[in-house]
C-alpha positions as CSV (number, residue, x, y, z in Angstrom):
1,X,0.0,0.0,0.0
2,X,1.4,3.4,-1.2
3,X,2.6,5.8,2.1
4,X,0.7,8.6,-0.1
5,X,-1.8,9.4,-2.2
6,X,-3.7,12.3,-3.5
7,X,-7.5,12.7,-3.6
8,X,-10.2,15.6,-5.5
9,X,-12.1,15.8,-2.1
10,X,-11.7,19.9,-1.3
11,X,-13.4,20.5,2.1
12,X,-14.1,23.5,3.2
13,X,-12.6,24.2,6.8
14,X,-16.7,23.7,8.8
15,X,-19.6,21.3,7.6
16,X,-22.7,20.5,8.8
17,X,-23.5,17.4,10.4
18,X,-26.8,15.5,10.1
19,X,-27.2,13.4,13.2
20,X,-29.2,15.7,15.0
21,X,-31.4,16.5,11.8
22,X,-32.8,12.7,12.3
23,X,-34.1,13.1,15.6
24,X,-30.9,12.3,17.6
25,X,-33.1,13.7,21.4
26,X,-36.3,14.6,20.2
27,X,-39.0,14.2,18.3
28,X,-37.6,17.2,15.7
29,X,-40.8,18.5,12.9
30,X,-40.1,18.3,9.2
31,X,-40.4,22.2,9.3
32,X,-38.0,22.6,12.1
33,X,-35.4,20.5,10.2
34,X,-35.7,22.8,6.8
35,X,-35.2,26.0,9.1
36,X,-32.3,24.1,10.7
37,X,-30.7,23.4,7.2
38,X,-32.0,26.9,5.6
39,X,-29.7,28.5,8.3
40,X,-26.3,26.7,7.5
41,X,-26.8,27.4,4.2
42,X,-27.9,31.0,4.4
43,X,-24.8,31.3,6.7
44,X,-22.7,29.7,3.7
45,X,-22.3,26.5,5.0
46,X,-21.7,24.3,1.8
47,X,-20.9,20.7,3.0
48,X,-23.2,18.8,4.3
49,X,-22.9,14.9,5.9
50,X,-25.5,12.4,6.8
51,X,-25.7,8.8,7.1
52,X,-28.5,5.9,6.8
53,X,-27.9,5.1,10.4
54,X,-28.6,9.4,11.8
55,X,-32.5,8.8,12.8
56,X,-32.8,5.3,11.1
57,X,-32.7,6.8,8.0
58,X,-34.8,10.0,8.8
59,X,-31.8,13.2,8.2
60,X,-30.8,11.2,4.9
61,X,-34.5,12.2,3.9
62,X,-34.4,15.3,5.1
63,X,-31.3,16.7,3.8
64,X,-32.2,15.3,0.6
65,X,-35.4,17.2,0.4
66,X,-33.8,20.5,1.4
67,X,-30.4,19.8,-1.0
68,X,-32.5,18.6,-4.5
69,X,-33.8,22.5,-4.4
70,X,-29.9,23.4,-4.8
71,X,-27.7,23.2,-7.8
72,X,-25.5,20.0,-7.2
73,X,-21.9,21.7,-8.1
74,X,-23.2,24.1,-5.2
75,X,-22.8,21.5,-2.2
76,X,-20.5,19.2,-1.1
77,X,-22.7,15.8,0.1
78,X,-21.3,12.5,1.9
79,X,-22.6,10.2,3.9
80,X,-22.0,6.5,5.1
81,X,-22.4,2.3,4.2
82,X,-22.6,-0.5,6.6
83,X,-26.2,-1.1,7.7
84,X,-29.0,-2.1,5.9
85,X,-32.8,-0.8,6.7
86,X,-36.2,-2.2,6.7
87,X,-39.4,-2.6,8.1
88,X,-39.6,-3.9,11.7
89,X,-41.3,-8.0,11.3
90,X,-44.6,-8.1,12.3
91,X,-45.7,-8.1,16.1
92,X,-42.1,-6.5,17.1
93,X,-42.6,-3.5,19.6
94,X,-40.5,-1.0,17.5
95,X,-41.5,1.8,20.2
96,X,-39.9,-0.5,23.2
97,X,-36.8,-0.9,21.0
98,X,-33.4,0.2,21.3
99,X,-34.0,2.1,17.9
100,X,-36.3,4.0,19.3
101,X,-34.3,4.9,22.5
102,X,-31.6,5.7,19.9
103,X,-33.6,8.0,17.9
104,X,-36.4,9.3,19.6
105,X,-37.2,11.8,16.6
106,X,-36.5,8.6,14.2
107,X,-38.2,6.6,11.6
108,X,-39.8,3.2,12.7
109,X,-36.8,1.5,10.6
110,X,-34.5,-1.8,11.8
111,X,-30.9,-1.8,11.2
112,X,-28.5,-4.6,10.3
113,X,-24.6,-4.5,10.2
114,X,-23.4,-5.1,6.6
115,X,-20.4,-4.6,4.9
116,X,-20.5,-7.3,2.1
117,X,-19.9,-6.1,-1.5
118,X,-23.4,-6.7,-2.0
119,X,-24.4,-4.7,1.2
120,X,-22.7,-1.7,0.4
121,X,-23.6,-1.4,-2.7
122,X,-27.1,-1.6,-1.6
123,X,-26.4,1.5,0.8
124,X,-25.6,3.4,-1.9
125,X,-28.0,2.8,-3.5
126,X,-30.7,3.0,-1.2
127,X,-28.9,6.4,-0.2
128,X,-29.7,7.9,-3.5
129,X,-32.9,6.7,-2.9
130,X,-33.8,8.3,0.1
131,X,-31.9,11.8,-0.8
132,X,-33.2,11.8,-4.1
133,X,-29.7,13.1,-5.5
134,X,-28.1,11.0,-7.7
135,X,-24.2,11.6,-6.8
136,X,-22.3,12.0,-3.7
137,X,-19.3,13.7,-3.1
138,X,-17.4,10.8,-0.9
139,X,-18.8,7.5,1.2
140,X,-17.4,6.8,4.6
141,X,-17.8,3.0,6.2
142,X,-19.8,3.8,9.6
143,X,-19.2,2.2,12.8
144,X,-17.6,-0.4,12.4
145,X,-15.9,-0.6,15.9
146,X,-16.6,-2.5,19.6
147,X,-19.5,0.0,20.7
148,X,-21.8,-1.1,17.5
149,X,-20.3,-4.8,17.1
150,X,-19.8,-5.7,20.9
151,X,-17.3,-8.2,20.7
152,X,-14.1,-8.6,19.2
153,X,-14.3,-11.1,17.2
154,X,-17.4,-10.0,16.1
155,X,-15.2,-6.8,15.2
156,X,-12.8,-8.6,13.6
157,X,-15.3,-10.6,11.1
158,X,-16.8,-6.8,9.9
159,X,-13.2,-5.9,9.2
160,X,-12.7,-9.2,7.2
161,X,-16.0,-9.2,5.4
162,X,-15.0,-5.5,4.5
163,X,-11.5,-6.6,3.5
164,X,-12.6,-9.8,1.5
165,X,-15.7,-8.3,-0.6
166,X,-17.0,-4.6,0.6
167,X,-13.9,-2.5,0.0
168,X,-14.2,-3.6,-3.8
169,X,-17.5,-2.2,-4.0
170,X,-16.0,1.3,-2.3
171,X,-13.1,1.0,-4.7
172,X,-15.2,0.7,-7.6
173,X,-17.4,2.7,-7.0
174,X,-14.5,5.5,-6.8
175,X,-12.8,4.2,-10.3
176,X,-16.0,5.0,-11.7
177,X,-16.1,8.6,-10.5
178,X,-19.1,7.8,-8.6
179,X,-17.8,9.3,-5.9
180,X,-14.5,11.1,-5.1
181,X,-12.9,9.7,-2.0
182,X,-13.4,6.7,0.5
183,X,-13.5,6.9,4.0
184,X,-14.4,6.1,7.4
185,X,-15.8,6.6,10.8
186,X,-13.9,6.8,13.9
187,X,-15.0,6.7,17.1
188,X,-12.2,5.2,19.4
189,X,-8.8,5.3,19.2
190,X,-6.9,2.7,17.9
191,X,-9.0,2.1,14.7
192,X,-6.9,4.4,11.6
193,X,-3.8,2.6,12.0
194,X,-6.0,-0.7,12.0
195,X,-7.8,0.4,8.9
196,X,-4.9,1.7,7.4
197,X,-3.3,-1.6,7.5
198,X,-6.1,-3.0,5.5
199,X,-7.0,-0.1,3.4
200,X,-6.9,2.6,1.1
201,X,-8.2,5.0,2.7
202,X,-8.4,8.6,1.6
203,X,-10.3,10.1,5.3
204,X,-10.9,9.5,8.6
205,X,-14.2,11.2,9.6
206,X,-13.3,11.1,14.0
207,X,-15.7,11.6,16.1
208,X,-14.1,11.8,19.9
209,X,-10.9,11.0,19.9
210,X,-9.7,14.5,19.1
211,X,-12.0,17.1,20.6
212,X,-11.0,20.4,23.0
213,X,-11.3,17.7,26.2
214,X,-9.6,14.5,24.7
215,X,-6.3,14.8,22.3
216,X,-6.3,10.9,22.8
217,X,-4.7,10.4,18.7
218,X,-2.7,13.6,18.8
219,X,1.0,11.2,18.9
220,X,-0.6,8.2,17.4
221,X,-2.7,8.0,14.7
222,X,-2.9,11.9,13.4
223,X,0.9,11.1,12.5
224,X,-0.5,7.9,10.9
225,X,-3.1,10.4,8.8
226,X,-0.1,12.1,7.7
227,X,2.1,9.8,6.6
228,X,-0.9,8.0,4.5
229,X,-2.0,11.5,3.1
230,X,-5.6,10.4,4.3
231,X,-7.2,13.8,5.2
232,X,-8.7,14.2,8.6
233,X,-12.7,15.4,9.4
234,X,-13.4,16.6,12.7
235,X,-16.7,15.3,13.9
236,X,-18.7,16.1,17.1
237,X,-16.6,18.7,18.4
238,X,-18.8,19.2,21.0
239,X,-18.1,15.7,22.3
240,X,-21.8,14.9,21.9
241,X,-22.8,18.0,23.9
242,X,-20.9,18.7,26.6
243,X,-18.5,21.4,24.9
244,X,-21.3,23.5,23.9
245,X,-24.0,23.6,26.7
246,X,-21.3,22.6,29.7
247,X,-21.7,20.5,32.5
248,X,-24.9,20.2,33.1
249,X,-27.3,18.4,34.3
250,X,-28.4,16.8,31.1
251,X,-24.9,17.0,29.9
252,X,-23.8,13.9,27.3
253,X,-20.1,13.4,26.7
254,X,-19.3,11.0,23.9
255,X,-23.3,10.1,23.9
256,X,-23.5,9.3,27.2
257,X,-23.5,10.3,30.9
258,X,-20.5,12.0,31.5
259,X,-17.8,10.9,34.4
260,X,-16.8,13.1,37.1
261,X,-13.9,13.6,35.5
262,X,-15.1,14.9,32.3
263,X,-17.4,17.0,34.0
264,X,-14.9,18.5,36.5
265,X,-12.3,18.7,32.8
266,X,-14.8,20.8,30.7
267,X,-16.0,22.8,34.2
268,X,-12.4,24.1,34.0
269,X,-12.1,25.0,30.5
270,X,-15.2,26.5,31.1
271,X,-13.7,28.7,33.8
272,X,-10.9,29.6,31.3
273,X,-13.3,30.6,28.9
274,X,-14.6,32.8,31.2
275,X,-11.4,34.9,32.0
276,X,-10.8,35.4,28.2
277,X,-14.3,36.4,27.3
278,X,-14.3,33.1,24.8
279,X,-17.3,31.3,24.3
280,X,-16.4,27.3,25.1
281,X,-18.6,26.5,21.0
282,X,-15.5,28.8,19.6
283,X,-13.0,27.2,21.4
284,X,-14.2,23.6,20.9
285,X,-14.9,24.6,17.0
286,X,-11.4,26.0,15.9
287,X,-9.3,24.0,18.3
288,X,-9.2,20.9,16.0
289,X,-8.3,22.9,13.3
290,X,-4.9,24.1,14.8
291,X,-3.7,20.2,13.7
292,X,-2.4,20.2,10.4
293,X,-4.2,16.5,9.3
294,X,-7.0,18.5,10.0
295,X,-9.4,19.7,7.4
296,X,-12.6,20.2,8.2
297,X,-14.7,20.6,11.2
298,X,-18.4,18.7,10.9
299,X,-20.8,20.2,13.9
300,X,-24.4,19.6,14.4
301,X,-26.9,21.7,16.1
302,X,-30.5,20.9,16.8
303,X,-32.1,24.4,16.0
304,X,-31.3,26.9,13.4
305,X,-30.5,29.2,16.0
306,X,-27.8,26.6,17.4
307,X,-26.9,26.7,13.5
308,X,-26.2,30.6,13.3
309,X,-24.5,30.9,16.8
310,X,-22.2,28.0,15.5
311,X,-21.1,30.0,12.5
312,X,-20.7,32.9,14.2
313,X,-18.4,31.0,16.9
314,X,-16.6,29.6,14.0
315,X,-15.2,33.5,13.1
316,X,-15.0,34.5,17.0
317,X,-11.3,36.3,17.7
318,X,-9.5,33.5,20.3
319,X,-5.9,35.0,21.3
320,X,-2.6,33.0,21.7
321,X,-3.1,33.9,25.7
322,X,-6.2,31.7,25.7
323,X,-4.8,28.6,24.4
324,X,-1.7,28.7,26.1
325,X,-4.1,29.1,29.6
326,X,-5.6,26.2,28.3
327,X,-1.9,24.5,28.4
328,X,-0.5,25.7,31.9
329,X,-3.2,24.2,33.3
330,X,-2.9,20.6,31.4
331,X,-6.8,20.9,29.8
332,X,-4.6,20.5,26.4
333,X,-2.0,18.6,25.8
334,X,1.5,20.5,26.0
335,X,2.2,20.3,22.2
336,X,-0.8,20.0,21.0
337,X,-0.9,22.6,17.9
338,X,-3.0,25.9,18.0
339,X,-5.4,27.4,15.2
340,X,-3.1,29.5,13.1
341,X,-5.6,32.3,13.6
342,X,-4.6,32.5,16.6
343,X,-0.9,32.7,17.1
């Protein structure tokens, strides 16, 4: 496998993420949705990602409907392959489900794990159906890690089915100028030098592992990114929550309750915050970026006014002083890099 390659995949530097567009904590309207997306792209927001599995298939309809009104060299569109949708059988208690827990604003749809040539293709496909738009800019293979597969070896078969039939389908799929680049979603660490060993990748879409609170991948596997030329998304910069609406109550870190730790962590860069007069959205938004694997920066929002106070965090004046607070105290790691706006 080459150490480099080059891909057509230009990014702009922030995106919008579709997870909570599909209902991710509530029960979101169709209308709320549209104003949601009508703000990112009336604040010049131009890439847009979503996936089959964001609301059992429900922001993959929605963005659909909202993008077909748009000229297709306007927007950048990706979303994700590995699971398979259909109708629950009958006499199964969809509302009791996990599914529904998952996605409380979702569609009354059963997933199953697939990464088979066959089953990919079918994403894709299916994708297209649901959006309604007949090309997407790149496809990334979704969750294919312990959290979704729950064992090991059940890890390791995914990763073998991928390797012995469902990458072929990615690969030819991106010969045929279907789509410009492959990828993949991250959402632990030790998974990109594990794919890399396997594939061809040309992103890592990372949801966690590199966030203002955790810089878990900063000595590992961004230097893997690098050396691979496989470009770098930054997903869930919030950490699922936490990084935008603090400690909470409520708060979710990494989509669940969050440890004493974590809250006592993000309490502190809170206080920080504070004394600079920097909101913690700004800081959690352009931090990442400060990385040069780094190219883009994918946050969600569940109103349109969560949209336009995202964008307006995203062009919020953060001074070297801040950052380097952020370091004497150990809430970022020592050498971890800054966004060159600020230094």
């Amino acid at each position: 496998m080459p150490d480099t390659h080059t891909i057509s995949l230009n990014l702009p530097r922030f995106g919008l993420g579709g997870g909570p567009i599909g209902g991710l904590t509530r029960d979101m309207t169709n209308e709320d949705a549209r104003k949601l997306l009508e703000a990112a792209w009336d604040g010049g927001l131009r890439y847009f990602d979503t996936a089959p599995w964001y609301g059992n298939t429900h922001s993959e309809h929605r963005v659909g409907s909202f993008l077909r009104e748009k000229s297709r060299d306007s927007f950048i569109l990706t979303t994700k392959v590995g699971r398979l949708y259909r109708k629950p059988d009958r006499g199964f208690d969809f509302e009791s489900s996990k599914w529904r827990a998952r996605w409380p604003g979702g569609l009354p749809m059963v997933p199953n794990l697939d990464y088979s040539y066959d089953g990919i293709m079918r994403s894709y496909e299916d994708s297209i159906q649901r959006t309604g738009i007949t090309r997407f800019d790149a496809l990334a293979i979704h969750d294919l890690d312990i959290r979704h597969l729950q064992t090991e070896e059940r890890v390791s078969a995914a990763i073998g089915q991928l390797a012995s039939s469902g990458f072929r389908a990615l690969s030819e799929l991106k010969g045929a100028s279907e789509i410009q680049a492959i990828g993949a979603g991250i959402n632990f660490s030790g998974y990109i030098g594990r794919f890399l060993k396997e594939f061809d990748l040309d992103y890592f879409l990372v949801a966690m592992p590199y966030t203002l609170a955790d810089q878990s991948i900063l000595h590992t596997e961004l230097p893997l990114c690098e050396k691979h030329g496989a470009q770098v998304i930054v997903g869930a910069p919030f950490a699922s929550g936490m990084l935008a609406s603090g400690a909470g109550p409520d708060a979710k870190f990494n989509y669940a309750e969050p440890t004493a730790e974590a809250r006592s962590k993000v309490n502190a860069i809170r206080a920080v915050c504070t004394r600079h007069s920097v909101s913690m959205s700004a800081a959690a938004l352009q931090f990442p970026l400060g990385h040069s694997a780094v190219t883009s920066v994918v946050f969600g929002a569940e109103t349109d006014q969560q949209v336009a106070d995202n964008i307006a965090a995203i062009t919020e004046p953060i001074t070297e002083g801040f950052w380097q607070d952020l370091r004497a105290e150990k809430l970022i790691a020592p050498d971890a890099p800054i966004p060159p706006s600020a230094a």
